[in-house]
N, C-alpha and C positions, 0 to 999 in steps of 0.2 A: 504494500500500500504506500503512498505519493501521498507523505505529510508535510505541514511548514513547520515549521520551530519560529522564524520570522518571514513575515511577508512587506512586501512594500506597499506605499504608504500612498506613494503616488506613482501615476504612468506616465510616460513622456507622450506629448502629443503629436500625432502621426505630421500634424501641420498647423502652424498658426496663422490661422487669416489675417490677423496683423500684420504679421512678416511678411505674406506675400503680398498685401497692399503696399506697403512700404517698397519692398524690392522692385515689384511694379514699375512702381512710381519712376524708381531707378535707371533702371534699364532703359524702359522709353528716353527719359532724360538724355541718356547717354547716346542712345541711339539716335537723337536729334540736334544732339547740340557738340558732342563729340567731347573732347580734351577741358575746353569749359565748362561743362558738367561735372564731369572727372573733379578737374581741380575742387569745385565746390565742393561735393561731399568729400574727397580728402581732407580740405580745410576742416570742415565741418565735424567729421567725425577721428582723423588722425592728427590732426592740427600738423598737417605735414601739407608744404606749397613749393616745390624745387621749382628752380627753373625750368628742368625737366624731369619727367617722370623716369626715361630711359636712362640706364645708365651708362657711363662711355666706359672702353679699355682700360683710359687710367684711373676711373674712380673705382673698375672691378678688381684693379691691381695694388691702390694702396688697400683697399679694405683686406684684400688676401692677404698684405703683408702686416695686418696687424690680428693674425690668428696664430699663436703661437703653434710652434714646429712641433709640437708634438701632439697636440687635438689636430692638426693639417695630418699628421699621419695614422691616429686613429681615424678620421674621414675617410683615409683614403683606404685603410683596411675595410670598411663599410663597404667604399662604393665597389672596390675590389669583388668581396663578398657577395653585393646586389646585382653586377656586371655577370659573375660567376652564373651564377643561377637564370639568370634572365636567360644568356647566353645558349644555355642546354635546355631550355623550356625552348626555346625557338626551335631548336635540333630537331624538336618531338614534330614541328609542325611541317609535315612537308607538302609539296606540290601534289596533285594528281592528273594523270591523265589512261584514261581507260577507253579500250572499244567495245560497246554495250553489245553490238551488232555489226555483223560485215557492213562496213561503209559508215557505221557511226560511231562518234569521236566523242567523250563528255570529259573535261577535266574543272582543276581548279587552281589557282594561284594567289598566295598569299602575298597581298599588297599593303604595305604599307602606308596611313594616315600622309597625310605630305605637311601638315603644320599641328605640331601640338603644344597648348597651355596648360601649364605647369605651374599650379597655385600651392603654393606651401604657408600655410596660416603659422602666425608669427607674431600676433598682437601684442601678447601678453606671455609667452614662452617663447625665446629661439630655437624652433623646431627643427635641426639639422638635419637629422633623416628624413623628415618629408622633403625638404629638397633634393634628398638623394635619390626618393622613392617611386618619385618623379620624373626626374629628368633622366636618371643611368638606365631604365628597363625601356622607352620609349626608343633611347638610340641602341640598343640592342635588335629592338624591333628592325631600326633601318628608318626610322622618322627623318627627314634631311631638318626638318627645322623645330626647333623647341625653343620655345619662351616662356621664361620664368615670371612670374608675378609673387609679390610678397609684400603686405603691408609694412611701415616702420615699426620701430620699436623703441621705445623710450626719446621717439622726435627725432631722434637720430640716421635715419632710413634705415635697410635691412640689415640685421645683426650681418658682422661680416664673418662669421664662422656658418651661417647661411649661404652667404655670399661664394664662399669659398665652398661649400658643398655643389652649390647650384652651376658655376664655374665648375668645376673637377667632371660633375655629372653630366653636362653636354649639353649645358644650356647656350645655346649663340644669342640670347638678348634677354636682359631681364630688364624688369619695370618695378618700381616703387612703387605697388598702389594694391591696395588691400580691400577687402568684402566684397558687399555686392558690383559698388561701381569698380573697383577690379577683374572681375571677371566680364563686366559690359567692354569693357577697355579692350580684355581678349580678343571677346565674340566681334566688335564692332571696329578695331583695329585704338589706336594712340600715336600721336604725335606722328612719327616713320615706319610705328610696328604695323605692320601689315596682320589683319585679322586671320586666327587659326582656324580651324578645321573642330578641331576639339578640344574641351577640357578636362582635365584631371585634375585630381586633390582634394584633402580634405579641411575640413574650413569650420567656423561655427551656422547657427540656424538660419542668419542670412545667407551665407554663401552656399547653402545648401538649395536655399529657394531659388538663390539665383539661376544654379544649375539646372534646376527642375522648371525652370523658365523661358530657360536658354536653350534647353535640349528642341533638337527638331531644327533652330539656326545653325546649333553647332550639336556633334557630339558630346558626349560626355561619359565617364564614368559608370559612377553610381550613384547613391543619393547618400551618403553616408551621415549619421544624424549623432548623438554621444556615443561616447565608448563605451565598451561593454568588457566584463570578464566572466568566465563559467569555470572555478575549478572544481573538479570531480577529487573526492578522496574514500579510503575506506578504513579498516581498522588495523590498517601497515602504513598509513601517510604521517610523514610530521606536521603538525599542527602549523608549527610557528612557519615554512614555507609556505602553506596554503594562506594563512593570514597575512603573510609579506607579501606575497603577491596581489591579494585583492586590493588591499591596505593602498598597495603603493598604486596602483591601477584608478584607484576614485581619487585621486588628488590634478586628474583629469579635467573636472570641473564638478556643478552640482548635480548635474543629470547623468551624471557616470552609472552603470550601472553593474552591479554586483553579485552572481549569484556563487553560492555553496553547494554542492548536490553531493549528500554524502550518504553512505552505508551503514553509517555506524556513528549512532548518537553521541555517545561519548568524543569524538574525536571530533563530531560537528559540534558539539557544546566547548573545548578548549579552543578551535577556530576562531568562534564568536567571542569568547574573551579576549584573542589575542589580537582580535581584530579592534575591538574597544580600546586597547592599550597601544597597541602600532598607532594607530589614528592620530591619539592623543599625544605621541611623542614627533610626529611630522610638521614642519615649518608650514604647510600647507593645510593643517588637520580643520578649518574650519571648511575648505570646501570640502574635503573627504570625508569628514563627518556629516555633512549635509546630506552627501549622497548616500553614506552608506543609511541613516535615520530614514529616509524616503525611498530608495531606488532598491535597497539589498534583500539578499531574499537567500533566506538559508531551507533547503531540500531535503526531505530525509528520505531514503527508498529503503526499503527492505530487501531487494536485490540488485545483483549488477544490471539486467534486461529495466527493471526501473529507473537505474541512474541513468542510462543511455536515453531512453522516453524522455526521461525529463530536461537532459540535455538537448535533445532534438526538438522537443517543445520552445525551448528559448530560443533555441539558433542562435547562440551566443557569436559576435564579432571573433572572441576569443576563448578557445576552450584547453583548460589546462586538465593532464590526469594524471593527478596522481596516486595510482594504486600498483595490488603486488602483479596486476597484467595487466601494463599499458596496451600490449599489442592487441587483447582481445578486444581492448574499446576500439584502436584505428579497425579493428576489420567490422565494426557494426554502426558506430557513428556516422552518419549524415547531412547533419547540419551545420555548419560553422564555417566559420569567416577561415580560421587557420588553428591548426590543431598543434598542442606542443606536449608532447608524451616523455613521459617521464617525470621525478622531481626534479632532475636535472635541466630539465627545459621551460624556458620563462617567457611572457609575452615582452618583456624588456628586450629577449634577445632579437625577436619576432617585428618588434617597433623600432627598433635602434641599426640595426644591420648583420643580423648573421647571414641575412640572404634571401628571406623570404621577403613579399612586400606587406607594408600596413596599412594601405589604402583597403580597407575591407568592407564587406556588407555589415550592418546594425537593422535593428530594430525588424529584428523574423526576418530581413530580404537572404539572408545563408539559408531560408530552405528554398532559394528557386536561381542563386547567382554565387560565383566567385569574386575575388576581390580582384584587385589588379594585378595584370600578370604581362609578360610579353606580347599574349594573342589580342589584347585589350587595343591594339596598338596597328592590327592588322586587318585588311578587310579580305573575307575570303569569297574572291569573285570567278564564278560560273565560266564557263565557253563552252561552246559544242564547234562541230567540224562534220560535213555530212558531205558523204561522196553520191553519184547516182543511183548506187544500190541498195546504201542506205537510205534512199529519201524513199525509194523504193520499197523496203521493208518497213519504215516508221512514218511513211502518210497518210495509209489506209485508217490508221487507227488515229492518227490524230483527225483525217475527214468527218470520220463517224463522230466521234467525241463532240466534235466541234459545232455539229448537225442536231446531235443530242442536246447541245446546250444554245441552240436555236440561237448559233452567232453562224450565218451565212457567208459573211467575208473572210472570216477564220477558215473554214472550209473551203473557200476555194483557193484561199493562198497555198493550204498542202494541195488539193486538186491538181493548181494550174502545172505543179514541180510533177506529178504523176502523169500530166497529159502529155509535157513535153518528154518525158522519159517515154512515153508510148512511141512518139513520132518519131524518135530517135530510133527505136528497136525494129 
């Protein structure tokens, strides 16, 4: 039986019509008035006004040179790691081309997007791997052009340990300009940036509407909404790891969300303590205590087939297990943004650069999508090739079909390839 020990308090809302009146608003703006616009809501909301928003060579080279040598070479272990992996995801993806029928040819080829934006949220945290996570797997794909966007920070424009990931990771332009009117900037072009193709990245509730606005103009993504954690434990996990993890995970913001799904009471009852106490020793514990008070949600099952249910129920963004068989949960798990098995493996390593990416699905979209990955990046587009024999053997049946569905012109376009095939023979 699928009990709470704690339940949350409140649900994050799938949308706030607020937000999208507002973004609305935005976007039009932008779309009509262009850089002018721009400017305002920067003013307005980063009290950031450059002369320009793009930045040149040498302002992306003094900012590199004040990130010290040695976070520039954990960076570059990162993007190393991200490049890795991207790299052999692509391998997986190959061409085809096949003949269905003598004389008929169907294949496919993976194309790459030809401009993508590259939003890495930054407002209020320097988030270095999102600009890594961003910009290194799209030129893996073979994107020729990536553009970076990122709000200031502290007034100052974009942290330059940012700066220097977004540079490293294959950005050929980046822009100072952050939320909603950021991403119009993409979609609608700025100053010299020429408008992309699609967007990426994860943002707060604006830049999420944005995207869910924008999409249809431009690609996008996902709709990515607060971060989430699911660790799985049983009566062989250590407490105090299962609690450093969520603990550290809700200082995310106040809608972070938290789940426990555990086997064995006892072990979910020292969690919850240790999670009360982590909280309260973090520089950060007033937003993690918000979240964990409203959002967290501690699981008890009475079997492993129940923790899996219950797992799959959330579709956790992030699902950690730790028990004494991680492997049997990877062969029955389903839903989830990315899976980290073991007590050895942490969603830090997951958001930070061991290799996989963190742009991921929230709020239940992990039971119908994956997060970002190299193919995100690629479009896989159709061709056929038809000799006489084939149009021969494949027009009879598209005539009839076509007759069937009482479209007369469709029918005689395979017809007229069969009459002349007649004439011919």
């Amino acid at each position: 039986m699928i009990r709470y020990l704690k339940q949350a308090t409140r649900f994050a809302r799938a949308r706030d019509p607020e937000v999208a009146r507002v973004v609305s608003e935005i976007l039009l703006d932008v779309e009509r008035r262009g850089v002018a616009a721009v400017r305002e809501y920067s003013e307005r909301f980063d009290r950031w006004s450059p002369a320009r928003f793009t930045l040149t060579p040498s302002e992306i080279a003094r900012a590199v040179d004040r990130v010290p040598a040695e976070l520039r070479d954990h960076i570059d272990m990162a993007a190393a790691q991200i490049r890795r992996f991207a790299r052999e995801q692509r391998a997986t993806l190959r061409d085809l081309e096949v003949e269905t029928l003598d004389g008929i040819t169907l294949g496919h080829r993976h194309v790459p997007v030809d401009a993508v934006g590259a939003y890495a949220p930054g407002g209020r945290y320097p988030l270095i791997a999102s600009s890594l996570m961003t910009t290194v797997v799209p030129g893996e794909a073979g994107v020729p052009r990536v553009v970076c966007a990122a709000p200031p920070i502290d007034g100052e424009g974009i942290h330059p340990a940012m700066l220097y990931a977004m540079h490293t990771g294959g950005a050929g332009e980046i822009v100072c300009v952050g939320g909603a009117h950021g991403l119009a900037a993409l979609a609608f072009g700025l100053e010299d940036v020429v408008p992309v193709d699609m967007i990426v990245g994860a943002g707060n509730a604006y830049v999420a509407e944005a995207k869910r606005q924008l999409f249809g103009h431009v690609g996008i993504d996902l709709l990515a909404g607060p971060s989430e954690i699911s660790v799985i434990v049983d009566d062989t996990s250590d407490p105090e790891l299962a609690a450093a993890d969520i603990a550290g995970q809700l200082e995310h913001g106040v809608t972070t969300v938290g789940w426990l799904i555990s086997t064995s009471r006892t072990v979910a009852e020292q969690v919850m303590e240790s999670i009360e106490r982590r909280i309260g020793a973090l520089p950060t514990r007033e937003i993690a205590a918000q979240a964990w008070r409203d959002y967290g949600e501690v699981i008890l099952c009475d079997t492993d087939e129940e923790a899996v249910q219950a797992s799959d129920g959330t579709a956790s963004e992030h699902v950690e297990v730790h028990t004494a068989d991680p492997a049997w949960y990877h062969d029955r798990l389903r839903a989830y943004g990315s899976l980290f098995l073991g007590a050895d493996s942490a969603v830090p390593y997951g958001d930070k650069g061991v290799g996989t990416n963190h742009v991921l699905p929230t709020a239940g979209a992990a039971r119908y999508t994956g997060g970002l990955w190299v193919g995100s990046f690629l479009k896989t587009l159709t061709y056929q090739r038809a000799t006489p024999d084939g149009s021969a053997a494949i027009a009879p049946t598209i005539v009839a079909i076509a007759e069937a569905e009482r479209l007369p012109g469709h029918a005689q376009s395979a017809q007229e390839r069969l009459d002349r095939i007649a004439q011919r023979t």
